[in-house]
Each structure stands twice: as structure tokens, then as C-alpha cells.
C-alpha positions in Angstrom: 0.0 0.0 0.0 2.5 2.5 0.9 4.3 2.0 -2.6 1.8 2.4 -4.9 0.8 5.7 -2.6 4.6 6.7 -2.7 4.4 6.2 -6.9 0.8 8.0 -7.0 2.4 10.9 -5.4 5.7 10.9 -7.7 3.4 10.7 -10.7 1.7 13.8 -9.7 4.7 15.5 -8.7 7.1 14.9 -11.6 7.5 17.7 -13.8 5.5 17.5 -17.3 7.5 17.9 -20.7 5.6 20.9 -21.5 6.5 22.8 -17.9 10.2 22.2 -18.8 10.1 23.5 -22.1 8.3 26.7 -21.0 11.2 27.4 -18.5 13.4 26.4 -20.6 11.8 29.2 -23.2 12.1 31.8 -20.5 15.8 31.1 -19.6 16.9 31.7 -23.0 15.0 34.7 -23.6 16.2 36.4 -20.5 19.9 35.7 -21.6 19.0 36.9 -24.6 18.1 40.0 -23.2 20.3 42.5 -23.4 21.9 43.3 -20.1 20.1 46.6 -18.2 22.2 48.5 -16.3 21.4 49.9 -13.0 20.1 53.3 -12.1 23.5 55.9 -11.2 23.7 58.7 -9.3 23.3 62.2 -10.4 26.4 64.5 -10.1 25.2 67.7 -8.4 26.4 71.0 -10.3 27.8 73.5 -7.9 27.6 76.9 -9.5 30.5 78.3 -7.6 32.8 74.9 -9.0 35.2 75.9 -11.5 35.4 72.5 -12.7 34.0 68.7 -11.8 35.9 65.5 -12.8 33.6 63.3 -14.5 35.8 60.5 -15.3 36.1 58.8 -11.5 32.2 59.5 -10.8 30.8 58.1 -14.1 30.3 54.5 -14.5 31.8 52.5 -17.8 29.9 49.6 -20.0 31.8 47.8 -22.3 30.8 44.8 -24.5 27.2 45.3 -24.6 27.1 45.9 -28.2 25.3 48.5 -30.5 22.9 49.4 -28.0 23.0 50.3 -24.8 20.0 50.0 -22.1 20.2 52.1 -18.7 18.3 53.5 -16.0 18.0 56.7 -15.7 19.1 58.5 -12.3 16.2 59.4 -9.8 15.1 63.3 -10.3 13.4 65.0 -7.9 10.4 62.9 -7.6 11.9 59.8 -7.1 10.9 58.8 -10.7 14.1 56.5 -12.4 13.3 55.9 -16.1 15.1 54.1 -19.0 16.8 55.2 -22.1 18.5 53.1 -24.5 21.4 54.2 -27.1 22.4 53.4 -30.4 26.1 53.5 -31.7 27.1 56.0 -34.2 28.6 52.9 -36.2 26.9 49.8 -36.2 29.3 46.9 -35.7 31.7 48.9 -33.6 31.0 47.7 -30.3 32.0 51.1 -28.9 32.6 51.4 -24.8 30.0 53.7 -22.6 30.6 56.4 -20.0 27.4 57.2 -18.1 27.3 59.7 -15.9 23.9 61.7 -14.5 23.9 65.8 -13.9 21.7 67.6 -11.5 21.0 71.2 -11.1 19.6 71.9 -7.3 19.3 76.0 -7.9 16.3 77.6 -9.0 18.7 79.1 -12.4 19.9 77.7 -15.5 23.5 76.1 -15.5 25.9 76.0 -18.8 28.8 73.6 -18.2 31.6 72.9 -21.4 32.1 69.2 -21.1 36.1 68.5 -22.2 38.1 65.1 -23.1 41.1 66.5 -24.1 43.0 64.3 -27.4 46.2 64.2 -26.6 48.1 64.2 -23.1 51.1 63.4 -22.5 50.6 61.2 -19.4 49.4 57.4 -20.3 49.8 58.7 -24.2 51.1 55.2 -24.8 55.1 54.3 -26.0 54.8 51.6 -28.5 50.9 52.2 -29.7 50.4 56.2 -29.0 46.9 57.6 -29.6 48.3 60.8 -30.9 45.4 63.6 -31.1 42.8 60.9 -31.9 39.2 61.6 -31.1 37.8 60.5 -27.6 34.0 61.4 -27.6 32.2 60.2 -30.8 28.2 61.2 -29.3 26.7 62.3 -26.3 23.3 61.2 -26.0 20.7 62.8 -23.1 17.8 60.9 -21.2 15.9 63.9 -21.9 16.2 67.1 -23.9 18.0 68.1 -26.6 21.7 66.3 -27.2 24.8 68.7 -26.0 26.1 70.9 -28.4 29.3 70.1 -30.1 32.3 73.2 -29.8 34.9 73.4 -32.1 38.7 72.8 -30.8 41.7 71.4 -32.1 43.0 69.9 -29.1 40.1 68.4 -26.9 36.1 67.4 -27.9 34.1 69.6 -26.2 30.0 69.6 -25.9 27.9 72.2 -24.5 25.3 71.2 -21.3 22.5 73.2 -20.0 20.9 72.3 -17.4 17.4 73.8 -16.4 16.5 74.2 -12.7 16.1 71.4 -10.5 16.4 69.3 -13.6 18.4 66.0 -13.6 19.6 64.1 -16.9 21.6 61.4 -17.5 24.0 61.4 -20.4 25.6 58.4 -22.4 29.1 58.9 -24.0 29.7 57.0 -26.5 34.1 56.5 -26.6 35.8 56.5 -29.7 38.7 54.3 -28.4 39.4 52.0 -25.8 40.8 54.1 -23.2 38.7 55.8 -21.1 39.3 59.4 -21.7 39.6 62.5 -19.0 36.2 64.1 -19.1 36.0 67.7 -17.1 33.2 69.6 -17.0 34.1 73.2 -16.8 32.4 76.8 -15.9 32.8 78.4 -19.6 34.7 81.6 -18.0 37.3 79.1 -15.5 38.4 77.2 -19.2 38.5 80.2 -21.0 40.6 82.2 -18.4 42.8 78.8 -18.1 43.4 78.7 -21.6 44.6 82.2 -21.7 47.0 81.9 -19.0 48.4 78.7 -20.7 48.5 80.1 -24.3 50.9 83.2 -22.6 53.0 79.9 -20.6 53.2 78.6 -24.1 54.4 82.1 -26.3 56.9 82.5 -23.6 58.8 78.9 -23.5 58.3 79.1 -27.3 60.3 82.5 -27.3 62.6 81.3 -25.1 63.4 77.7 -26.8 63.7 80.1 -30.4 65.9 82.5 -28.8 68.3 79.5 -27.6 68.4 77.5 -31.2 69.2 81.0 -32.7 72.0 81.6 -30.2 73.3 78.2 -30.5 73.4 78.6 -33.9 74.9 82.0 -33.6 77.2 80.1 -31.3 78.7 77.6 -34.1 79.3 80.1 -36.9 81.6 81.5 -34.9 83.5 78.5 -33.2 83.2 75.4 -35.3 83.0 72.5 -32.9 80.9 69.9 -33.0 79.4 70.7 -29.8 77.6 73.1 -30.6 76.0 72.5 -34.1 74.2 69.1 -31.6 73.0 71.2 -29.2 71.2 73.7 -31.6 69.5 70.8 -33.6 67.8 69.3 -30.2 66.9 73.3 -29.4 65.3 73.9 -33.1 63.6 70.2 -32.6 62.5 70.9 -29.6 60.8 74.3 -31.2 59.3 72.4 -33.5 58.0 69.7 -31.3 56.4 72.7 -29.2 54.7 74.4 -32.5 53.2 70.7 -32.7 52.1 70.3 -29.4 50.8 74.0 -28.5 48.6 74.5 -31.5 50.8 77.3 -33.2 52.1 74.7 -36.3 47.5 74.8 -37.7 48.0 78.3 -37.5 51.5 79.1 -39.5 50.7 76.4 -42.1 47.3 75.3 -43.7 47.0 72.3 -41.9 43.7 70.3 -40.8 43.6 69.0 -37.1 42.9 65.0 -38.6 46.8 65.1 -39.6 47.8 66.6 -36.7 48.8 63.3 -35.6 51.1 62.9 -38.3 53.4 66.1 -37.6 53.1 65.3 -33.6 54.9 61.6 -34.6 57.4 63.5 -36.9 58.3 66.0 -34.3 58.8 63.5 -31.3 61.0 61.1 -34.1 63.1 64.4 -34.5 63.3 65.7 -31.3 64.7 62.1 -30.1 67.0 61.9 -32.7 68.2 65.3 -31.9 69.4 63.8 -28.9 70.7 61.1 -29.6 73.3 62.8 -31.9 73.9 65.4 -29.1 74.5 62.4 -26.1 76.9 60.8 -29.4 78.6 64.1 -29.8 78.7 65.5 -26.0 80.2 61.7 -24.9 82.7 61.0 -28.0 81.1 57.5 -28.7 83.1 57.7 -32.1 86.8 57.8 -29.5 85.2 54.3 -28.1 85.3 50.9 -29.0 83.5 49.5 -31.8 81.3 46.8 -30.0 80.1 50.1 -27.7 79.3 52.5 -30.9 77.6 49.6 -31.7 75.5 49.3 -28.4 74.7 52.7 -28.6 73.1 53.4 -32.3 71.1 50.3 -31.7 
């Protein structure tokens, strides 16, 4: 008696064909979701910041394709929506930086959001990403999408925010390395430009001042010396023409082969040395084996 109530009651427990398949069904659909990312935190917008570094308080996606699902960051009311992106490109798989804004004062708030293209810390030695673009869009939860300013060293999109309005923005990264975002008070980036552009004319006068004196230098004294010294000042110019903007304005050059002069001018300006460290050390008095050594 007690096995055929023990088999009754695995019959009618046992799991029917059609119950597996079903679950089976819903497994597969919900891998192949696409993967929803959780709601951020805004980023609130002090008017009195100068600047706010974006890059350590956004979050990063990678991998998730051509499109992009978030949640929005909570406004106000509590309310956390979604939004979902679209690449530029499709087939690129491109890399996200989310990040969320909020504007707590009762007045409108202009920010200039910057990734600078070039820097020369984590610029890379073997594969160098010289001047290439960071940002390719920047798309809002809500509104109209940030304005894109023309510059020939950074990408830089225009934010307004309205009062006590909260938006979350997806970047869409135009390389793999995750690029340093800054958003800055139009008049603190302006007033910081100017004070670097007059840093810039002054070590450029100084470094053309030196190549010509050098120069000056061997005319009159013919030593080797000398001529070495003047070709790593007058590479050094150059390299500074490059890398402070000045070369786009004395020749007609666009800002996509910008690149291209900024490689020539660092394969020049290490050249320049190492002729001057050959010169200033009289390699050519040493042995072979060492002269050697040192070209390679």
C-alpha cells in the first residue's frame, strides 16, 4: 500500500514535458536580453565649482554591443526611467561612460564638457593615440543632445541644465581608453586657456631665442658641440609648434593630420638627442662593440 501511494504521489509531482520547455523558453529569452544597467547617481552641479571631474564619478559599459539599455538616475520625484542608445557605427561595439547631472538651484546652468585628445601622461610608447578623437556622441535621457564646440585639441559639448532638472547622459568612446572628461564653468576654461596660451608664447620664445643663439654660437666657433645642441633646441621648437597648436596656425594644416606632424616631431626631437649624447660623450673615440650598443 505504501508503494503504490509513494508512486501516486511521484506521478503527480514529476514535472510535465511541457513545464520544462516553457522554463526552458524563458531562460533563453532572459539571456538573450540585453543586459540593463542599474540606475546611477546624479552629479550635483555646484555653480561656484570651477570645474567637476567626470571620469572617476561616471560608470563604464563595455561589451554590450550596438545598444545600450540604462536607468536613468532618480530626479526630484523619485521617478528613475530608462533610455537606450544606439552607436554611431553599427558593428563597432564602442565602450559607454554614463554619468547623470543635476542642477539643485532655481537658475539655469551652462557647463563645457572636455576630453582632451592628446596628453602626454598614459599617451602610450609603443601604440600612441596621438590627437585621436575621444567622444564620438553624447546622448541625453531627456532634452535636446549637448552641443558640439569646435577645438583642435580636446572634444568639447555644450550642457545646459534647467533648474532642478536631472539628466543622464551616455558617451559613446571613440577608443578603448577611457578618456579624461571635465566639465568646466565656460569663464574658469577660458581664463585657463589664456593663462596657458601666454606659458606657451613665452617657452616658445625662449626655446627660439636659444636654437638661434646656438646657432649664432657655431658660426663662430666650429666644434661639433655646438651644431648638436642647436639641432635638439630647433627640434624641440618644433615639437612645441606641434604640441601648443601654433604649427594649424602658420601652415594650412587640418587637425585629422595633426597626428602625423606630432609623430614626426617626437621622431626628431629624439633623434636630436641622440646625436647630441653621441657628440657631448665622443662615442666615435670608443670601441667598436660600444658604438655599436649605442646606435642600436
Amino acid at each position: 500500500m505504501a508503494a503504490r501511494k509513494a508512486s501516486a504521489f511521484a506521478r503527480r509531482t514529476a514535472p510535465r514535458p511541457l513545464g520544462r520547455l516553457a522554463a526552458c523558453a524563458l531562460l533563453l529569452a532572459i539571456l538573450l536580453l540585453p543586459p540593463l544597467a542599474h540606475a546611477i547617481e546624479a552629479i550635483p552641479v555646484d555653480p561656484a565649482a570651477p570645474k567637476v571631474e567626470i571620469t572617476t564619478k561616471g560608470e563604464l559599459y563595455e561589451g554590450r554591443g550596438d545598444r545600450l539599455q540604462i536607468e536613468t538616475a532618480p530626479g526630484q520625484d523619485g521617478y528613475i526611467g530608462r533610455m537606450a542608445v544606439q552607436a554611431s557605427t553599427s558593428g563597432t561595439d564602442p565602450s559607454w561612460l554614463v554619468f547623470a547631472l543635476s542642477n539643485p538651484t532655481d537658475k539655469p546652468i551652462v557647463r563645457w564638457l572636455v576630453a582632451p585628445r592628446y596628453t602626454l601622461a598614459n599617451s602610450g610608447v609603443f601604440r600612441p593615440e596621438l590627437d585621436a578623437p575621444r567622444i564620438t556622441a553624447v546622448t541625453p535621457s531627456l532634452g535636446f543632445r549637448p552641443e558640439s564646440l569646435q577645438s583642435d585639441r580636446a572634444d568639447m559639448f555644450r550642457f545646459s541644465l534647467e533648474p532642478g532638472q536631472t539628466v543622464t547622459y551616455a558617451a559613446e568612446l571613440a577608443s578603448s581608453k577611457v578618456p579624461q572628461l571635465t566639465l568646466w564653468q565656460p569663464g574658469s576654461y577660458q581664463a585657463k586657456q589664456q593663462d596657458r596660451m601666454l606659458f606657451k608664447g613665452v617657452l616658445l620664445g625662449i626655446t627660439g631665442l636659444l636654437a638661434i643663439f646656438l646657432t649664432s654660437i657655431f658660426a663662430a666657433n666650429h666644434r661639433a658641440i655646438f651644431p648638436a645642441t642647436a639641432l635638439v633646441a630647433w627640434a624641440a621648437l618644433v615639437y612645441f609648434c606641434v604640441d601648443f597648436g601654433f604649427w594649424n596656425k602658420l601652415f594650412p594644416v587640418g587637425p585629422d593630420r595633426t597626428a602625423v606632424y606630432r609623430a614626426a616631431a617626437e621622431a626628431g626631437l629624439a633623434a636630436s638627442l641622440v646625436l647630441f649624447l653621441y657628440t657631448f660623450l665622443r662615442i666615435g673615440l670608443w670601441h667598436v662593440w660600444i658604438k655599436t650598443m649605442f646606435w642600436v
